[in-house]
N, C-alpha and C positions, 0 to 999 in steps of 0.2 A: 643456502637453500636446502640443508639438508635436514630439517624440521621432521617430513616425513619419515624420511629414514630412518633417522632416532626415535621417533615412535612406534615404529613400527619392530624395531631391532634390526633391522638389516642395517643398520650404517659400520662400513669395516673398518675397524685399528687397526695400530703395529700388529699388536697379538693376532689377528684376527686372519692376519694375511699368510697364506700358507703355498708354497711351492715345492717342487718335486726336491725328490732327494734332500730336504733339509733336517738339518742337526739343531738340537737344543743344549742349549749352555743354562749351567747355573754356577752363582756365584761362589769361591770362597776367601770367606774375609776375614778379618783382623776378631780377635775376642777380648782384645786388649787394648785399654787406651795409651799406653807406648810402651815403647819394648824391644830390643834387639830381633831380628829375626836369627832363630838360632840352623834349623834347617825346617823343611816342608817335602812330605812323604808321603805321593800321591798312588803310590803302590796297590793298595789296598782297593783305594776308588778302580783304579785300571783296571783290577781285576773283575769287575762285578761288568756279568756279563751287560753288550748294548753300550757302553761306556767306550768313546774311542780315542779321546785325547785328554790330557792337563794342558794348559796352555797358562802359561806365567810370562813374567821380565823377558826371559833368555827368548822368547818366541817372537818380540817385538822386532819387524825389520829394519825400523827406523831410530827415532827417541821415544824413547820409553817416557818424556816431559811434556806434562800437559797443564793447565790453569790458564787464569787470566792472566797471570801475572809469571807464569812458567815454574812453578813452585808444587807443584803435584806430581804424582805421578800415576800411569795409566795401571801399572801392577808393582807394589809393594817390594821394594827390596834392602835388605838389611833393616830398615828400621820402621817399625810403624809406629805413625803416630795417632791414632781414633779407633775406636770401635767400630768394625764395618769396612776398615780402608780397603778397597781390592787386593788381595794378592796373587789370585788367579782364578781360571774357570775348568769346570768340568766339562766335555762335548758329550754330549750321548744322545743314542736313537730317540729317547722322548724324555720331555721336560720334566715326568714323575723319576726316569732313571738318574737323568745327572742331579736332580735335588739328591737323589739318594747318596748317590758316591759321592756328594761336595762334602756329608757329612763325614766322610772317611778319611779325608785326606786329615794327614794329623802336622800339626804345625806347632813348633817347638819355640818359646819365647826365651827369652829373657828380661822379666817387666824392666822398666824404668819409671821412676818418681811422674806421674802428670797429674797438669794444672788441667782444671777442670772448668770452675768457677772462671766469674770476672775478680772478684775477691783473690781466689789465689793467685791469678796474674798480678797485681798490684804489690803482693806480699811477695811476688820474683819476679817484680821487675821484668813481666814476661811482655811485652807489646814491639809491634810490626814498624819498622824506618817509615816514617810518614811519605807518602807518596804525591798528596796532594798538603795545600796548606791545613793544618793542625790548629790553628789559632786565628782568631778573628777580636779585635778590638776598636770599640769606637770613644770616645768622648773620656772624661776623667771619670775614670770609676772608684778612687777612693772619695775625691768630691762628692759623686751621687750619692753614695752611705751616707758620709758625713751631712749631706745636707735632707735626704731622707727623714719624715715622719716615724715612719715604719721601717721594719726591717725583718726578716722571716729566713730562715737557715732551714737546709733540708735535704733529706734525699728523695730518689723515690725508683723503684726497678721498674721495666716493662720487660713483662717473657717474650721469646722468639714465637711467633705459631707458625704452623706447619701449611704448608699450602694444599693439601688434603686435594689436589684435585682426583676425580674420579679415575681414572686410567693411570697407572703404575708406566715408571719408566719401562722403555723398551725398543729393541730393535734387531731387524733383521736386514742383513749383509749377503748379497747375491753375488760371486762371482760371475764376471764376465769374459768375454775374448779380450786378448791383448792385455792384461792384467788392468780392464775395467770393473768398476763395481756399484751395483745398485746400492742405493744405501735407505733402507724404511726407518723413519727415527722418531720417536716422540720429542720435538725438538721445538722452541720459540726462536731458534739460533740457526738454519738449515747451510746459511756462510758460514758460520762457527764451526762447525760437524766437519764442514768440505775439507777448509784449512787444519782443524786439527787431524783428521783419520790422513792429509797428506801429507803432515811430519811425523805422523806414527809411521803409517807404512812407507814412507820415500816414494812417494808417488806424485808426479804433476797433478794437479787441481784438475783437471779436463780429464784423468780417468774416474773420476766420483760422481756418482749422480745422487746430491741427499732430494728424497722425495717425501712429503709431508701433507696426506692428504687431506687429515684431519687430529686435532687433538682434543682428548677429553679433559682440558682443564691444563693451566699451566699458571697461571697469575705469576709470573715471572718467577715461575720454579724450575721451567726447563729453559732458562735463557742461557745457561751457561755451565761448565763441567760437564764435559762431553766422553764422561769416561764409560757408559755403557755402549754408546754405537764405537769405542776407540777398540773396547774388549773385544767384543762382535766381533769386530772388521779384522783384529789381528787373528783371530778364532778361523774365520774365514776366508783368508788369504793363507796361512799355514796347510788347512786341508782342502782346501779348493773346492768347499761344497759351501753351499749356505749354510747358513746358523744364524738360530735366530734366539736371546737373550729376553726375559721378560721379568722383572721382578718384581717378586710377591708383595704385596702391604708394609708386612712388618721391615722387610730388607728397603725398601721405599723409605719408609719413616725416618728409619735410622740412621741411613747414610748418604741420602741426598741433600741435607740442607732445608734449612728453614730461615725466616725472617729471622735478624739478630738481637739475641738479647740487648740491653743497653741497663746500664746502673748511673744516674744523675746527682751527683750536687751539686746545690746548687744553693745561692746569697740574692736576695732583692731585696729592694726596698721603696718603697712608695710615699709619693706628699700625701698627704690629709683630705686634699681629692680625690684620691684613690688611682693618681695617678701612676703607675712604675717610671722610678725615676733609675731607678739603676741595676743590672741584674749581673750576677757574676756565676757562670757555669764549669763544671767542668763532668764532660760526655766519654763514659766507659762502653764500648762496645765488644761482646763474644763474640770474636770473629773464627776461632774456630782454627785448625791446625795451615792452612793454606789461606792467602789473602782474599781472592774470589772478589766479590761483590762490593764487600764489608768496608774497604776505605773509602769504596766511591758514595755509600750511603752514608755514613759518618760526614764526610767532608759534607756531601746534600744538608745534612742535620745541622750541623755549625752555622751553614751559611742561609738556613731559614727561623735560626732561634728563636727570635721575636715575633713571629708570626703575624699578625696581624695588628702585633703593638710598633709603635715607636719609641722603643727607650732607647735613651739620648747619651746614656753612659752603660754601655755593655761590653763585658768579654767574655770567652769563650774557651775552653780547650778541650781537644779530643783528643782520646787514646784507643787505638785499635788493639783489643787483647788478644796476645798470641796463645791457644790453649791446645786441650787433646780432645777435640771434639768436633764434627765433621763439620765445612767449612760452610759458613753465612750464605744466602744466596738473594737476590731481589723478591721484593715481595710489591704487590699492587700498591702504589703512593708508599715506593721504600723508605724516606725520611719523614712519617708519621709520629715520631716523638714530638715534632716541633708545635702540632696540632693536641699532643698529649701534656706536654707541658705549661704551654700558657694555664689551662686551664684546673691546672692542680697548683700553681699559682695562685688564678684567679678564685679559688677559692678558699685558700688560707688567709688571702688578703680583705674577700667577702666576710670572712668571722672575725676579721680583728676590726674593721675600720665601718664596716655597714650592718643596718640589720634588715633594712630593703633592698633585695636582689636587684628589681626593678630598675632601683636609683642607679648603680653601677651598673648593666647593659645598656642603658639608653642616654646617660647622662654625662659618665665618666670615661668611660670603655676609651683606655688608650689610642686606639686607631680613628684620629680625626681627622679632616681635611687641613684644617693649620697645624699637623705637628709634623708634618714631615713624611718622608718617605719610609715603607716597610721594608720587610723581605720577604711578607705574606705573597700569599697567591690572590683566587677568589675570593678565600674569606675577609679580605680587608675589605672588598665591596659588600660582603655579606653585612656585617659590621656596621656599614657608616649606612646602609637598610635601615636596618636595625634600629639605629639612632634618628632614621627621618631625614637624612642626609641625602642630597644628589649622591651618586655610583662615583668612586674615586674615579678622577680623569687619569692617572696614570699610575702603576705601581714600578717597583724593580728589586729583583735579584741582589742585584748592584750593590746596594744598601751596607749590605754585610761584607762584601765579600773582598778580602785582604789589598789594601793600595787602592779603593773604590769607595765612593760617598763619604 
């Protein structure tokens, strides 16, 4: 019900919310996508007057290890791997001073070789211990070839995009009595926030209170990596005043994460009905220097490959690429190759075998009530619509998914 408010401009953000006595952080980060950390010389920042603290590693009271998967960390030590990685913050009286001094702190590398690309991981053998199953196979798929009409070899990329929401990460961190703490977050995750800022700072769950009154946009970009309210909060528990962290656009862009690239080849082959009778994949995904997201949507992608078709002889393999680039994160319907792929299929296989589109949506379209079960969602109802067909009476998951159908 806050309609009004948004139109009006009165509806309040992270940013927006201001308390007595508080301190503004800004970030400083990695310029490198990996590299030894050689030393880091906040000298210079300190000195500029309004400037009251650095706050790095050494300032963490707890573990300094944060992700999904415990494979991050909340500031930068000894080695960076991305561009953008936190290595620490500046505190100062107002957010134009610590932007200033963040620029000052000088930080001394030693690059190392990084993988960048999905390409270069392939070429070093760079990818993540699979976490979840990696492979999925049904029915004989050199038979399917063999007995295949058609046959069509291929690759094809989809880019990561950015989830652009309106309002930039942020957060401010209020000290309280008894070493309690408020906690303002641009967060989709407000249990997430709670459990990590209590193994950053060694604090029971019951002195944190994350509050989340509204966010400007998140399509599953702030579901997870929880290393701005973690900075915050060590920021603010060191000088016992609030501070509050807000970041700009371009530092947003660059180091929160985006939907993950993927690079596809992939082998089918179709009867002379145009039906697919066998399809053989294998799924590369930029996952980025920390696992995050990225296996749990891969593994989603394997286990929806056929979409709204049934092919009868299919298999699969995914590879999570380990690179130096900041890590993958969920995006709105995050295994959306599987809705990409059929149909970059379905239209290599529209120019070799049809010359009326028609005939193939309405006539052929893999997904029919006698062929079986999918691993579609809606669209298999959409589909057999389409075709003048009753709404399928049941779908499943199931279908693909390893030791199942």
């Amino acid at each position: 019900m806050s309609g009004q408010t948004h139109v009006a401009g009165e509806s309040k953000f992270t940013a927006d919310i201001e308390v007595p006595r508080c301190k503004h952080a800004a970030l400083v980060a990695s310029t490198i996508a990996h590299g030894k950390l050689l030393s880091v010389d906040a000298s210079k920042a300190l000195a500029v007057p309004g400037v009251v603290a650095f706050i790095s590693a050494q300032d963490v009271p707890g573990s300094n290890v944060e992700g999904a998967f415990a494979d991050e960390q909340v500031f930068a030590t000894n080695v960076v791997r991305a561009i953008g990685q936190p290595i620490g913050l500046i505190v100062a009286d107002t957010a134009a001073i610590a932007r200033h001094a963040a620029k000052l702190v000088d930080v001394q590398y030693e690059p190392l070789p990084a993988i960048v690309t999905i390409q270069d991981a392939i070429a070093a053998g760079s990818f993540y211990e699979p976490i979840f199953p990696d492979h999925i196979e049904r029915g004989d798929i050199e038979s399917g070839f063999a007995h295949a009409d058609h046959v069509v070899e291929g690759e094809f990329s989809l880019g990561g995009q950015e989830h652009f929401y309106m309002e930039t990460h942020a957060a401010l961190v209020v000290p309280r009595e008894n070493a309690e703490l408020d906690v303002y977050a641009t967060t989709q995750d407000p249990n997430g926030v709670q459990g990590q800022l209590a193994t950053v700072l060694k604090l029971p769950r019951n002195k944190i209170a994350v509050k989340v009154k509204r966010l400007g946009g998140g399509f599953g970009g702030k579901c997870t990596r929880h290393f701005v309210p973690s900075m915050t909060a060590v920021a603010a528990a060191r000088l016992r005043l609030p501070v509050k962290l807000v970041l700009d656009r371009v530092q947003d862009l660059t180091i929160t994460g985006n939907r993950a690239p993927y690079w596809v080849q992939y082998k089918a082959g179709c009867n002379k009905d145009g039906k697919i009778v066998a399809m053989d994949l294998k799924l590369y995904s930029n996952a980025g220097y920390a696992q995050d997201f990225s296996v749990w949507m891969l593994n989603e992608s394997l286990a929806h490959l056929d979409n709204a078709y049934y092919i009868p002889n299919i298999r699969g393999h995914s590879y999570a690429c380990k690179t130096n680039i900041t890590p993958m994160k969920p995006y709105v319907f995050p295994h959306s190759l599987t809705h990409s792929f059929p149909h970059s299929l379905t239209h290599s296989f529209l120019l070799m075998v049809f010359q009326n589109a028609r005939s193939w949506w309405t006539g052929r379209y893999c997904c029919r009530r006698d062929a079986g079960r999918t691993s579609g969602s809606s669209s298999a109802h959409s589909v057999a619509y389409l075709q003048g067909a009753q709404p399928l009476p049941t779908w499943s998951h199931d279908a693909l998914r390893p030791g199942v159908g």
